[in-house]
Backbone of each chain as ProteinMPNN parsed JSONL, in Angstrom:
{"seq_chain_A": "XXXXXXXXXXXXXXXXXXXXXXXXXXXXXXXXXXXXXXXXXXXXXXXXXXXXXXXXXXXXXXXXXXXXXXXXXXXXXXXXXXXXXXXXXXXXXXXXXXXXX", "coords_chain_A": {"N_chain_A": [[8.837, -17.87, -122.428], [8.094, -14.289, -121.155], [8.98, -12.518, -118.874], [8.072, -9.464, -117.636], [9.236, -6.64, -115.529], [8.863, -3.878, -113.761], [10.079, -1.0, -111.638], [8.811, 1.427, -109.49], [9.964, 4.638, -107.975], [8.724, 6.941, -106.455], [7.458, 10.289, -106.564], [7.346, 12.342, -103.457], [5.211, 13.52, -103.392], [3.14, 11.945, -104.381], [0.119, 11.044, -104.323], [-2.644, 8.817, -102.645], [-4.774, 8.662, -103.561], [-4.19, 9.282, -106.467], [-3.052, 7.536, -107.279], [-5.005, 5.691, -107.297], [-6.283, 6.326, -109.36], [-4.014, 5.297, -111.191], [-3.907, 2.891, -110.781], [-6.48, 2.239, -112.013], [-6.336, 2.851, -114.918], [-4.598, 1.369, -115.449], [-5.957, -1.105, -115.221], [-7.567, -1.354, -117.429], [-5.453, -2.393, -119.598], [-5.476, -5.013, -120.37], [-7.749, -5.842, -121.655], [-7.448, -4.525, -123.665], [-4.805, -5.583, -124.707], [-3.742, -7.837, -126.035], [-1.855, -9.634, -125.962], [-0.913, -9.855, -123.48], [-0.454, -11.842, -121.374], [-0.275, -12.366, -118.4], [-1.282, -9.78, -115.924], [-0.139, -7.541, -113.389], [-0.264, -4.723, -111.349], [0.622, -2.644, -108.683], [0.662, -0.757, -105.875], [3.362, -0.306, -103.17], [3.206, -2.252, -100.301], [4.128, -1.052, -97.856], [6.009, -2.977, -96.489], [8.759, -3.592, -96.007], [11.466, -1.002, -95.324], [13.128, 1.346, -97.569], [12.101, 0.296, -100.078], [10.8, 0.605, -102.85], [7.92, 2.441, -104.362], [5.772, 1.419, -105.774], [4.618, -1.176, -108.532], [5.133, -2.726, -111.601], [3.963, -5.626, -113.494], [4.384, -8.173, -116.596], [3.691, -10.55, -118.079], [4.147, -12.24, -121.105], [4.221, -14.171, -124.413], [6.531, -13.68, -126.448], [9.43, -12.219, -127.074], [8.986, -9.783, -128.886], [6.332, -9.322, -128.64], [6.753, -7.975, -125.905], [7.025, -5.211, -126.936], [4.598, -4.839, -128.39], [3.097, -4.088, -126.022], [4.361, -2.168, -124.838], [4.722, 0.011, -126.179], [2.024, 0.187, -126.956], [-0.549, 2.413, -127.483], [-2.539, 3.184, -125.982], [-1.133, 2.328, -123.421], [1.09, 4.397, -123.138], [-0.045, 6.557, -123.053], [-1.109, 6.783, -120.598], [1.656, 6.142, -119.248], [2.838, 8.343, -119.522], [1.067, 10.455, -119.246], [-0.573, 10.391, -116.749], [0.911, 8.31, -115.274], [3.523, 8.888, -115.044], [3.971, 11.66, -114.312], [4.591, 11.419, -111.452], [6.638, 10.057, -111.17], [9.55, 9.082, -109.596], [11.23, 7.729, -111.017], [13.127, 5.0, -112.345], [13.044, 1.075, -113.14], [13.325, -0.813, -115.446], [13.089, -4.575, -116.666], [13.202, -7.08, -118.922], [13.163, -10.823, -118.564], [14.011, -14.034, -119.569], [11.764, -17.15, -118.857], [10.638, -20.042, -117.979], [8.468, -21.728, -120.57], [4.546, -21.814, -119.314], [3.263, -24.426, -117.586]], "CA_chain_A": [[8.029, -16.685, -122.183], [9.228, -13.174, -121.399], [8.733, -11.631, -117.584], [8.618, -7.945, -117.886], [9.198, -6.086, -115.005], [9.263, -2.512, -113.736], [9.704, -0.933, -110.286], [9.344, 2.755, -109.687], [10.187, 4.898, -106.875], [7.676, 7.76, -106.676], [7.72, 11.706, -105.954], [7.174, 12.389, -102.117], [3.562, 14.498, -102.891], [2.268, 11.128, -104.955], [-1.277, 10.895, -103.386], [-3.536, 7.792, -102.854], [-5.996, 8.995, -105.135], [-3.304, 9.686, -107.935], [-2.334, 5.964, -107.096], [-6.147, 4.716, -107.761], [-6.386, 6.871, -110.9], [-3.202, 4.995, -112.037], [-4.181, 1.329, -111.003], [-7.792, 1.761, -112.67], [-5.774, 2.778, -115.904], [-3.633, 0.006, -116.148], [-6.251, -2.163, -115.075], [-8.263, -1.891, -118.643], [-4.874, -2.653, -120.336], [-5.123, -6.302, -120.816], [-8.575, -5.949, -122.114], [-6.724, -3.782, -124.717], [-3.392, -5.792, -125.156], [-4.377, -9.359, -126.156], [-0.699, -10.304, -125.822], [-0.39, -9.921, -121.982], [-0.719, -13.357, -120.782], [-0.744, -11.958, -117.452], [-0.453, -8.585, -115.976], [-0.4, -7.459, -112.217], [0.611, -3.701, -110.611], [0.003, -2.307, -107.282], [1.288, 0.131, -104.765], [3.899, -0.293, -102.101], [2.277, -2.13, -98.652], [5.351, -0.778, -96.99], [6.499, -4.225, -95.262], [10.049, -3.071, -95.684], [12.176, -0.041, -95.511], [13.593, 1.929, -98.602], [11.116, 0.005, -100.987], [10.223, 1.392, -104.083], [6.691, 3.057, -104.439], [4.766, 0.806, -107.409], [5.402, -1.855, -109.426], [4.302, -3.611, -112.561], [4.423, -6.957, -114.117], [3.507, -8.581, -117.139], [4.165, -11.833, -119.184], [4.068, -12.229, -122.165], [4.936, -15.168, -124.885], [7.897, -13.408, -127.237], [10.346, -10.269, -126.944], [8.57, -8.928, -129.444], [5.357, -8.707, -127.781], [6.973, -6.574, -125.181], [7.158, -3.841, -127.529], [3.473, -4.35, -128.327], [2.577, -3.438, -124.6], [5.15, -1.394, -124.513], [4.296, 0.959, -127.785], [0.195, 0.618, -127.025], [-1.084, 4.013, -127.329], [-3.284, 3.871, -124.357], [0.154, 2.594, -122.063], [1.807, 5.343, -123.704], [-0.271, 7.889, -122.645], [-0.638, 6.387, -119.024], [3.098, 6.383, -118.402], [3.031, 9.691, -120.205], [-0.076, 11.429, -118.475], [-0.964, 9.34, -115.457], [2.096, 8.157, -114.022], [4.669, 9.366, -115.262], [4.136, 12.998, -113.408], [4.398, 10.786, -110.219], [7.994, 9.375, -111.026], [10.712, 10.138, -109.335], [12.798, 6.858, -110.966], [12.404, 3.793, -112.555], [14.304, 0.236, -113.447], [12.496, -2.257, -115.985], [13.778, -5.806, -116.747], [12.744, -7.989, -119.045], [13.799, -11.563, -118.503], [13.027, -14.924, -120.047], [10.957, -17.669, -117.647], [10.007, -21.291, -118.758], [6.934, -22.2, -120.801], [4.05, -22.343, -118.327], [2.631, -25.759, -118.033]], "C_chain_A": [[8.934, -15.568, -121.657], [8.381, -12.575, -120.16], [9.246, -10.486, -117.633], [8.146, -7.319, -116.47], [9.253, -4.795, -114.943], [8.746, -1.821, -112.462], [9.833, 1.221, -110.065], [9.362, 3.529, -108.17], [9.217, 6.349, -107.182], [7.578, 9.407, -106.103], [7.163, 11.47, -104.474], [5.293, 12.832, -102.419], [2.503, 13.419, -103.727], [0.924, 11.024, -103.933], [-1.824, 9.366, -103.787], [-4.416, 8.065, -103.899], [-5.232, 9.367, -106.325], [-2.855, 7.92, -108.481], [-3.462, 5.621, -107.869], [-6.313, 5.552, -109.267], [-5.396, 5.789, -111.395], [-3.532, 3.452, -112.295], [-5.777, 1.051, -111.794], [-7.532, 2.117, -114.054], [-5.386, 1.862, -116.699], [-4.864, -1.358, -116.111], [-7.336, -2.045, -116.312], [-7.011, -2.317, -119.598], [-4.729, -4.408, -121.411], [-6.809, -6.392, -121.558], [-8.322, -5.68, -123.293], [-5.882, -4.357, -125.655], [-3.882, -7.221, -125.052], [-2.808, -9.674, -125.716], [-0.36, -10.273, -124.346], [-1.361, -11.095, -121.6], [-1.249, -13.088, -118.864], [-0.257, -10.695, -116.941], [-0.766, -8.07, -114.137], [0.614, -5.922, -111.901], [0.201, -3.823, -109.442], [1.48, -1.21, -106.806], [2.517, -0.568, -103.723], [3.077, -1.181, -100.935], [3.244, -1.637, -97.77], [5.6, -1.878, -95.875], [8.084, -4.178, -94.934], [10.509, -1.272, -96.088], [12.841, 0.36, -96.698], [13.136, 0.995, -99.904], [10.558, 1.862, -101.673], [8.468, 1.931, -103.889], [5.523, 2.209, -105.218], [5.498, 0.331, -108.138], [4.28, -2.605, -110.386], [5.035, -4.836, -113.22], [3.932, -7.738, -115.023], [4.254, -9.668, -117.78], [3.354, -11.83, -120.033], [4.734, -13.159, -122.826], [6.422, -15.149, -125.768], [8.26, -11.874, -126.758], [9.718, -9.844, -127.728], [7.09, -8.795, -129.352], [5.672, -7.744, -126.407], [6.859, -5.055, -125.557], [5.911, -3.674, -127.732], [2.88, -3.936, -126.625], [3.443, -2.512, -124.772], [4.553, -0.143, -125.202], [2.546, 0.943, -127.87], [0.146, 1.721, -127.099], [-1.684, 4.306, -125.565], [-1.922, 3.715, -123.117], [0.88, 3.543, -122.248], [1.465, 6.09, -123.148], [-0.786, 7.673, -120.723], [0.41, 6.689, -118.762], [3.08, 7.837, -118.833], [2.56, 10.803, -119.312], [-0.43, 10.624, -117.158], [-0.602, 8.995, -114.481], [3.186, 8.595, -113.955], [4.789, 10.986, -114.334], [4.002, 12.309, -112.029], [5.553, 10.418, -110.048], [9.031, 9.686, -110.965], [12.525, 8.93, -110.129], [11.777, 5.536, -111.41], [13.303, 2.495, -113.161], [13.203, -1.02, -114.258], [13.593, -2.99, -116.512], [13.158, -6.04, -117.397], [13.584, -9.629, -119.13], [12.975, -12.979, -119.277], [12.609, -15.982, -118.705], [10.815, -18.683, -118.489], [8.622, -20.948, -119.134], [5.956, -22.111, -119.751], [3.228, -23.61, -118.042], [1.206, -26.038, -118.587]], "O_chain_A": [[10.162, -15.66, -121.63], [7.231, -12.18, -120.354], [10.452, -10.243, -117.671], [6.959, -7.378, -116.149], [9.67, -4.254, -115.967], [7.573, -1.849, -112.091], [10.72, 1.99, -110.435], [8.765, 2.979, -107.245], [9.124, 6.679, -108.364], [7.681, 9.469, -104.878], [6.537, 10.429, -104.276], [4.363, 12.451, -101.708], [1.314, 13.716, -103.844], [1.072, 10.927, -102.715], [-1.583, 8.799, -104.853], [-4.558, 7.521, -104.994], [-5.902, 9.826, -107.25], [-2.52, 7.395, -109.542], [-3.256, 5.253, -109.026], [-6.493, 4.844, -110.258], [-5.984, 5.126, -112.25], [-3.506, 2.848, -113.368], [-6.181, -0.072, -112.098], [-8.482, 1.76, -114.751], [-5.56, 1.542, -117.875], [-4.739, -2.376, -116.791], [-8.213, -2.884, -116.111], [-7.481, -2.703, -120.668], [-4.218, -4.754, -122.476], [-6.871, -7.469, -122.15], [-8.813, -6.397, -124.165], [-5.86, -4.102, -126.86], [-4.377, -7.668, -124.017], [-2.908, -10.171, -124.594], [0.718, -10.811, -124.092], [-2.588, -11.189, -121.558], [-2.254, -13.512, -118.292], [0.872, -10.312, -117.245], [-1.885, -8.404, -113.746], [1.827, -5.87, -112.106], [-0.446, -4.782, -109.02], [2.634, -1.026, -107.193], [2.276, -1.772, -103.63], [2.048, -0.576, -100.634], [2.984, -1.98, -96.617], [5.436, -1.716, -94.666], [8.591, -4.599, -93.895], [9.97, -0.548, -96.924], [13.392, -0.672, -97.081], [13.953, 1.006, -100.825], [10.264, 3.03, -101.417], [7.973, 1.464, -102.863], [4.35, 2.566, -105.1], [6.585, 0.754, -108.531], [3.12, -2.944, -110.15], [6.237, -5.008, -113.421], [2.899, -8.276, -114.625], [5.467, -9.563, -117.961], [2.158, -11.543, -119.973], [5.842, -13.404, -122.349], [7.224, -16.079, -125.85], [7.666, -10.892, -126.313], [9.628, -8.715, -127.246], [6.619, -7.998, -130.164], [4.87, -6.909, -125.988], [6.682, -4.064, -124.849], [5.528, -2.543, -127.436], [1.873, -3.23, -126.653], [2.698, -1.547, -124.942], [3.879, 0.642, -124.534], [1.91, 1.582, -128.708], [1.154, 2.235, -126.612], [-1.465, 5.042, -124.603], [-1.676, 4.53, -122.228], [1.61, 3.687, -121.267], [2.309, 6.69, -122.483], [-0.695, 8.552, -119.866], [0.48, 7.612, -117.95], [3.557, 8.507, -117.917], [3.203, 11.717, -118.796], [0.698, 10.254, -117.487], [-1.044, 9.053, -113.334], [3.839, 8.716, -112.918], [5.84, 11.248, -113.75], [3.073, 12.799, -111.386], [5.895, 10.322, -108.869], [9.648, 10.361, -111.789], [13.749, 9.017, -110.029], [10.629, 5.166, -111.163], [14.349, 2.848, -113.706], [12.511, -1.866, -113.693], [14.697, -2.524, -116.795], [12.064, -5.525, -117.165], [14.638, -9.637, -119.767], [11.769, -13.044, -119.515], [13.066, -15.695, -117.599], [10.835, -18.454, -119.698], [7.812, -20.255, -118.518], [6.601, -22.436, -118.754], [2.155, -23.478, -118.631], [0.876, -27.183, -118.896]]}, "seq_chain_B": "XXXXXXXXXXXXXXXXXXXXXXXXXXXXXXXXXXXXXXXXXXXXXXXXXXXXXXXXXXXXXXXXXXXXXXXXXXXXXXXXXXXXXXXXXXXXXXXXXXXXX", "coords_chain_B": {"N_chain_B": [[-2.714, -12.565, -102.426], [0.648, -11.999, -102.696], [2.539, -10.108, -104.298], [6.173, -9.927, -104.772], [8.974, -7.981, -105.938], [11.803, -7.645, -107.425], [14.091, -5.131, -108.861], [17.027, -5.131, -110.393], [19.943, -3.166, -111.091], [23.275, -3.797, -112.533], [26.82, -4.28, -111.664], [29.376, -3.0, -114.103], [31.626, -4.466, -114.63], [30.01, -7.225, -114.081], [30.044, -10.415, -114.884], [28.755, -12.828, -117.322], [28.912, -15.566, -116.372], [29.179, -15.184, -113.667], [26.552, -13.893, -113.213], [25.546, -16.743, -114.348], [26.034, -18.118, -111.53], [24.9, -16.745, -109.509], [22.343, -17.232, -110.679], [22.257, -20.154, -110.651], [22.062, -20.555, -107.852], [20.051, -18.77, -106.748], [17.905, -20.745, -108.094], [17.861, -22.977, -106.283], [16.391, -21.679, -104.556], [13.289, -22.255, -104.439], [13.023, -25.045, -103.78], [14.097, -24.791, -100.984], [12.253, -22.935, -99.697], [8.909, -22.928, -98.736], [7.542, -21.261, -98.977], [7.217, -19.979, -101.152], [5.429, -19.356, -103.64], [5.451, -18.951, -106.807], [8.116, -18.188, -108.225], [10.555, -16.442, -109.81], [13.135, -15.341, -111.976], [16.051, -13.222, -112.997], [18.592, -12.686, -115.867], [18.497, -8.947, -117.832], [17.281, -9.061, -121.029], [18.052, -7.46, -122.688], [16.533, -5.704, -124.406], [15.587, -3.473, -124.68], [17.046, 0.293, -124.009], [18.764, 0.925, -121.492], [17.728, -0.357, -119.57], [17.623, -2.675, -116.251], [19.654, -4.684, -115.258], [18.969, -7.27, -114.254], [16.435, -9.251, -112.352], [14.097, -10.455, -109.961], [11.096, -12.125, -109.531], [8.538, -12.803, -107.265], [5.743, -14.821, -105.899], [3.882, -14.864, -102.715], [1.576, -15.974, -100.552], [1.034, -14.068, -98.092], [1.056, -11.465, -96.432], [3.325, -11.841, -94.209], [4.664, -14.026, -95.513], [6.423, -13.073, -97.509], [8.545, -12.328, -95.509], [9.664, -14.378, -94.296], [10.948, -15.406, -96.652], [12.889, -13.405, -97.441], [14.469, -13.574, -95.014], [15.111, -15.694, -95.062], [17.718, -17.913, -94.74], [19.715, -19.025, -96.812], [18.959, -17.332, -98.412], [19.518, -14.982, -97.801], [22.492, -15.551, -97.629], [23.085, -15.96, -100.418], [21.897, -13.384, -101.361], [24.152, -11.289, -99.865], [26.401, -12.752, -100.382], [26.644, -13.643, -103.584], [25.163, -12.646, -105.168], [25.421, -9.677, -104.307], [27.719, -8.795, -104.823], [28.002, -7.703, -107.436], [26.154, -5.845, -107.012], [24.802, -2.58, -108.166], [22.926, -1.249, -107.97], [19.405, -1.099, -106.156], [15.763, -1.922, -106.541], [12.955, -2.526, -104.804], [9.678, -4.023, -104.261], [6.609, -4.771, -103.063], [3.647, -5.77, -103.4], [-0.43, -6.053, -103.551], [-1.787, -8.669, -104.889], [-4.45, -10.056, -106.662], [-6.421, -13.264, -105.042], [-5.527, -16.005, -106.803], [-7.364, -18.211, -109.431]], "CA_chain_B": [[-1.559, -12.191, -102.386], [1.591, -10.713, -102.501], [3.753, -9.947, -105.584], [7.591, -9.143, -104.459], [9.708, -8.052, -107.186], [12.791, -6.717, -107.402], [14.73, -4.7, -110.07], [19.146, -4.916, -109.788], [21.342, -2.478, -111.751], [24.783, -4.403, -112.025], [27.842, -3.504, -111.968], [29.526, -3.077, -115.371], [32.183, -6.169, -114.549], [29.75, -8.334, -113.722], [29.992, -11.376, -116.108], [28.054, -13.948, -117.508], [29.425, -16.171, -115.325], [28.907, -14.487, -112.284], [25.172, -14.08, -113.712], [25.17, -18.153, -114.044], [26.322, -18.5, -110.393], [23.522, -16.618, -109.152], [20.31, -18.059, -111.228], [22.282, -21.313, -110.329], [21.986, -20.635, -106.581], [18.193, -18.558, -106.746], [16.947, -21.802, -108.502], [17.707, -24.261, -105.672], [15.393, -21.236, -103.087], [11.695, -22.666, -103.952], [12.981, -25.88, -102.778], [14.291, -24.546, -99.272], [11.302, -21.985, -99.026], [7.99, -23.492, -99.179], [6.058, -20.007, -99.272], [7.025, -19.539, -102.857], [4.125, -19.918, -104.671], [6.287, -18.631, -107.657], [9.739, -17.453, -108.114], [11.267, -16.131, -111.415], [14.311, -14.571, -112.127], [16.725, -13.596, -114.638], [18.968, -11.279, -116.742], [18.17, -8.302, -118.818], [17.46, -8.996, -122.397], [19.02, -6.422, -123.604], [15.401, -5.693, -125.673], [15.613, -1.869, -124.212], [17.724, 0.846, -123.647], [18.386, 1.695, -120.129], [16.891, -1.317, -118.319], [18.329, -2.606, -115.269], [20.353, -5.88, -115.351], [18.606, -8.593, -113.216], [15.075, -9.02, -111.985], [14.089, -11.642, -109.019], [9.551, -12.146, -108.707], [8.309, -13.942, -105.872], [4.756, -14.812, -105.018], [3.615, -15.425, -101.771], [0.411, -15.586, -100.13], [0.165, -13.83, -97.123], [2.518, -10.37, -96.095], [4.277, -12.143, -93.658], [5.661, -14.677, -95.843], [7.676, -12.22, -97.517], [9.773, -12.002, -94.707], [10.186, -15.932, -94.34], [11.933, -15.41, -97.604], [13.83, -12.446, -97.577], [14.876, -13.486, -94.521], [15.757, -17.529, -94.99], [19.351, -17.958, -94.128], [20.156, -19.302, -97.978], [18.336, -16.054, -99.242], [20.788, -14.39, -96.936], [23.911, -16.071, -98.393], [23.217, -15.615, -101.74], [22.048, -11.358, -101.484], [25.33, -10.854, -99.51], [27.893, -13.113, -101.198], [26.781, -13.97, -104.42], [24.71, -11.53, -105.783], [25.306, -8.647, -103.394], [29.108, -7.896, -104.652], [27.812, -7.296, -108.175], [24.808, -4.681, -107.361], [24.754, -1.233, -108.074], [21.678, -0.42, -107.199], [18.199, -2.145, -106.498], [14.527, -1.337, -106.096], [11.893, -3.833, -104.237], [8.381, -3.332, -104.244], [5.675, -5.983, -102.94], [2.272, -5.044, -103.917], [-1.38, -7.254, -103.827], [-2.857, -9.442, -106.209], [-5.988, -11.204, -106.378], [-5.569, -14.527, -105.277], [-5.211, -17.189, -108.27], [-8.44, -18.898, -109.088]], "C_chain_B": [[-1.035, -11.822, -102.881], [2.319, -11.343, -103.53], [5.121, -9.397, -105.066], [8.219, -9.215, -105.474], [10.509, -6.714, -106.403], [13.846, -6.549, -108.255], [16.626, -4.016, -109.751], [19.403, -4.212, -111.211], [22.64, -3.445, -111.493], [25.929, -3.906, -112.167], [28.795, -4.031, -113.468], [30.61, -4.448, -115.443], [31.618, -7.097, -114.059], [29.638, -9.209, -114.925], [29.124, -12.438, -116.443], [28.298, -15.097, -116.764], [29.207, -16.168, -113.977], [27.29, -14.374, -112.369], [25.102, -15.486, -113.377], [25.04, -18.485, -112.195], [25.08, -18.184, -109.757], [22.121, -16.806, -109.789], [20.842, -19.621, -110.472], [21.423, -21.472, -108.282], [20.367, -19.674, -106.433], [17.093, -19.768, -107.217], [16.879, -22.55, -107.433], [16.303, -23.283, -104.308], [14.022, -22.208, -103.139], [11.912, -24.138, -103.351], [13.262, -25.881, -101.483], [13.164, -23.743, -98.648], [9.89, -22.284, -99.632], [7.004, -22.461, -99.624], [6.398, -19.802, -100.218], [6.28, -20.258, -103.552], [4.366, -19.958, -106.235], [7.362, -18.215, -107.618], [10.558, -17.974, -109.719], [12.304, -15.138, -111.217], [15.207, -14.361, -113.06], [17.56, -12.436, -115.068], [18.326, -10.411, -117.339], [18.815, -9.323, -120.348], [18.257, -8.303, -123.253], [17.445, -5.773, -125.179], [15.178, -4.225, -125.473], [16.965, -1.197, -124.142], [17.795, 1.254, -122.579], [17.996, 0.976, -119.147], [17.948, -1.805, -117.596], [18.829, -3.978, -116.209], [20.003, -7.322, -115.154], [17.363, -8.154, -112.69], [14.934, -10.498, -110.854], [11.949, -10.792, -108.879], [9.052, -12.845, -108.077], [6.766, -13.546, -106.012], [4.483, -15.567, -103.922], [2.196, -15.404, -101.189], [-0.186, -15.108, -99.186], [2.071, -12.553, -96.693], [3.586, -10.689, -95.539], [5.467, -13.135, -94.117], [6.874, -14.078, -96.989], [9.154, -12.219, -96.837], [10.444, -13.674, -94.764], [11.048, -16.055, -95.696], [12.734, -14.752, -97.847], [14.448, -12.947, -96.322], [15.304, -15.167, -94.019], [17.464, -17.034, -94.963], [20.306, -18.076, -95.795], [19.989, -18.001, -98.642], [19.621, -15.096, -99.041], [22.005, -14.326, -98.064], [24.116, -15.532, -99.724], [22.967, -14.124, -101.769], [23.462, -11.181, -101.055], [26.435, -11.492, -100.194], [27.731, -12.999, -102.566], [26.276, -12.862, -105.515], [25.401, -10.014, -105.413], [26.693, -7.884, -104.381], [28.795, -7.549, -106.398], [26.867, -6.313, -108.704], [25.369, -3.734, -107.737], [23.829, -0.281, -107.858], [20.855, -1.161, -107.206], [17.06, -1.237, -106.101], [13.762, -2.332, -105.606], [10.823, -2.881, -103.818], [7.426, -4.809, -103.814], [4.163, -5.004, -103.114], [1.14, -5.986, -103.299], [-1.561, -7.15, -104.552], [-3.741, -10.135, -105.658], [-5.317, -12.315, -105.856], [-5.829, -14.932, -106.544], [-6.603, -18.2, -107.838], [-7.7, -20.225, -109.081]], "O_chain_B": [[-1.493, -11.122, -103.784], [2.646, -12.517, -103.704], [5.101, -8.173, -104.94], [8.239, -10.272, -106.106], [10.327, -5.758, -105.649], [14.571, -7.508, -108.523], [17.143, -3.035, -109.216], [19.068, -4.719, -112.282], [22.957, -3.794, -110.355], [26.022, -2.94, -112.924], [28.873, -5.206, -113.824], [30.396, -5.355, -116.247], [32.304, -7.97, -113.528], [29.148, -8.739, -115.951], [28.733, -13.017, -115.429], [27.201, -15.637, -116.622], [29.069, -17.172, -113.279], [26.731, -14.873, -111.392], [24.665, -15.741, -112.255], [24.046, -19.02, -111.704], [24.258, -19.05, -109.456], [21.027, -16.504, -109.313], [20.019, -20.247, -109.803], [20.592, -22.235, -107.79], [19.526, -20.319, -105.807], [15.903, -19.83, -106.91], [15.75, -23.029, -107.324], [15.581, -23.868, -103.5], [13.663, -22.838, -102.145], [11.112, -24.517, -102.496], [12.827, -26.772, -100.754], [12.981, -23.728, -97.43], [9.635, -21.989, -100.8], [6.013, -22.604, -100.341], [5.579, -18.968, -100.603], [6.372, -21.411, -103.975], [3.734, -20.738, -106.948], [7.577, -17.683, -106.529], [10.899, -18.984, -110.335], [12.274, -14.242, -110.374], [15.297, -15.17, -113.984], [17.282, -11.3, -114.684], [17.218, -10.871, -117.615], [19.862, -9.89, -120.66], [18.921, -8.578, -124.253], [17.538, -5.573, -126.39], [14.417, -3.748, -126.314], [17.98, -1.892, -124.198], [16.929, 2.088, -122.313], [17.874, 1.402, -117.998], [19.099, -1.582, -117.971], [18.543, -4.254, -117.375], [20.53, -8.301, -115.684], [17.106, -6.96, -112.538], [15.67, -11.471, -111.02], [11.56, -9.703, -108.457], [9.18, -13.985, -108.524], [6.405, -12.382, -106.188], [4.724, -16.774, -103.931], [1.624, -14.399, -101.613], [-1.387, -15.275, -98.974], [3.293, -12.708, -96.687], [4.68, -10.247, -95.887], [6.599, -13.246, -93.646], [7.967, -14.6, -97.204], [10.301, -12.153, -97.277], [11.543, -13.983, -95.227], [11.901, -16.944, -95.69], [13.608, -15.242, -98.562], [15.617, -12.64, -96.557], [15.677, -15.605, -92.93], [18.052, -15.97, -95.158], [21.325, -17.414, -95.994], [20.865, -17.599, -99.408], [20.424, -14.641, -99.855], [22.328, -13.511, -98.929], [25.057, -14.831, -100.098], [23.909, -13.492, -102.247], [24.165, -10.86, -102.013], [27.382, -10.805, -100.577], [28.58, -12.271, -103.082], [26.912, -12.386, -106.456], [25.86, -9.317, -106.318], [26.709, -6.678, -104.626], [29.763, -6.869, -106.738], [26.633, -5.936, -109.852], [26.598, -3.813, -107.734], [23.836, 0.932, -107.653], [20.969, -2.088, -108.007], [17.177, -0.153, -105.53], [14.031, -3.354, -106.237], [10.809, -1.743, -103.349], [7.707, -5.865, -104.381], [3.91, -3.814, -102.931], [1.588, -6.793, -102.485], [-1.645, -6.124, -105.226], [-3.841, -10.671, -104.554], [-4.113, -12.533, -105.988], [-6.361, -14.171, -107.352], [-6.917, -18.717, -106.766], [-8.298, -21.264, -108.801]]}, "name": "protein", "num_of_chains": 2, "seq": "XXXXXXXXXXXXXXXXXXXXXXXXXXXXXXXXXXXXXXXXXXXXXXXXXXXXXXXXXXXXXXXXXXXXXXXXXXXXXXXXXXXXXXXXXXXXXXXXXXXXXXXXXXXXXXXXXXXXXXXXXXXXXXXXXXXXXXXXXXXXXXXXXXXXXXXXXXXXXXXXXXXXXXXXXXXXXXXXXXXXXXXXXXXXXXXXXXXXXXXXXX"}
């Protein structure tokens, strides 16, 4: 399987309510994207210092289902319109992970 | 609970090798640290342009055990010796998730 990460660090004037716009976005994506096995963002809780702002995470069974999440229209125009005017920076991974049992 | 993830830039001589050393030594953590409920980790694919290098996701179930892992003595060892001399940059983000039915 294929753990796709992505951590972003976020303009200073990001607002809470720009935040819940973004997590009630993402959160119809898997309704959308049959190929996300599982998918989880969220905010910051600030438990440490110089932490990033928001992060997302999704698995998925092949590399080339990354590109279908990736290339959706609707995540497209989320990172595009949504969050993307929020980002001051960003670092995605994808890595592989065993089967899950 | 809590999703910790964190996204490494490496430095351009770091080698496959040096990669092995550290998955070798992140695999033996969930047996020294019982609060990992999960723990994945791994290289970039190379399935993007631009993505970081290395990814480390932890779940735990409760904020504080975060720290019990970032701050185990092995965890230690390995950020500062093993990993540490090949960063170039990182981002960490812990978020919530539902729990897991």
């Amino acid at each position: 399987m294929i753990r796709h990460v992505v951590t972003f660090a976020l303009k200073e004037d990001t607002s809470a309510d720009d935040l819940r716009e973004v997590e009630e976005a993402l959160g119809k994506l898997p309704g959308l994207i049959p190929e996300l096995v599982s998918y989880e963002f969220g905010r910051d809780l600030g438990l440490n210092a110089g932490n990033g702002g928001f992060a997302v995470t999704a698995l998925v069974e092949k590399p080339e289902y990354v590109g279908s999440y990736l290339d959706h229209p609707e995540h497209l125009r989320i990172r595009h319109e949504i969050l993307g005017p929020h980002v001051a920076g960003k670092t995605a991974v994808q890595f592989a992970v065993p089967d899950r049992d």
